[in-house]
N, C-alpha and C positions, 0 to 999 in steps of 0.2 A: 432155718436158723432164726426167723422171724417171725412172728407173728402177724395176722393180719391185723389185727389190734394196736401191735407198736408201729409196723410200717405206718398205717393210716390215722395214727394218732394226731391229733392237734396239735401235739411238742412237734413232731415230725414232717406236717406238711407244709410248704413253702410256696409262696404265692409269686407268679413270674408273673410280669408283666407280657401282654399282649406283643407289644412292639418289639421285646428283647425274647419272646419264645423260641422264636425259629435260632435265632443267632447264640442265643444261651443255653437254652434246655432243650435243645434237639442239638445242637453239635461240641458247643462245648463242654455241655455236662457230660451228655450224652457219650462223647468222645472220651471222656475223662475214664467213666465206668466199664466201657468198654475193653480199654484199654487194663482195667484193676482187673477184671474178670478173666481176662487172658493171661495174666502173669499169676493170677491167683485164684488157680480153678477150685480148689478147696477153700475159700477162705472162712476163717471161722467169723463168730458173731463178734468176737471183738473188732478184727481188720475191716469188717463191713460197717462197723462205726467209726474207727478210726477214719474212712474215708468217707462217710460223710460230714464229719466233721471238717475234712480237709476241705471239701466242697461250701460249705457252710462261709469258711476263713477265709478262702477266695474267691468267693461269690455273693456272698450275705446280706453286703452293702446294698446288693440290687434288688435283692427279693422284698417282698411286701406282704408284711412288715419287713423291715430289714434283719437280720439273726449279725449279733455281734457288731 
């Protein structure tokens, strides 16, 4: 549904810090998609932006640069 090209783009990738990896993007991202992939085993290319954007809204602040 993705391209390697949009997933790995520059607009698309997000910078975690080192300190908040394990605690943010190994459990709470992590958990989050997990969680979208099971209730939404088809999901088309819109819902898989829908929720990263959701991810974005309530995480953004921490990534570096920050998004939103």
């Amino acid at each position: 549904l993705v391209s390697d090209a949009e997933m790995h783009s520059i607009e698309n990738l997000r910078g975690i810090p080192n300190e908040i990896n394990n605690s943010l993007h190994l459990s709470e991202i992590r958990t989050m998609w997990n969680q979208f992939y099971r209730q939404t085993p088809n999901a088309t290319k819109d819902q898989l932006l829908q929720m990263a954007t959701k991810v974005d809204d309530l995480f953004g602040d921490l990534f570096q640069p920050p998004v939103r």
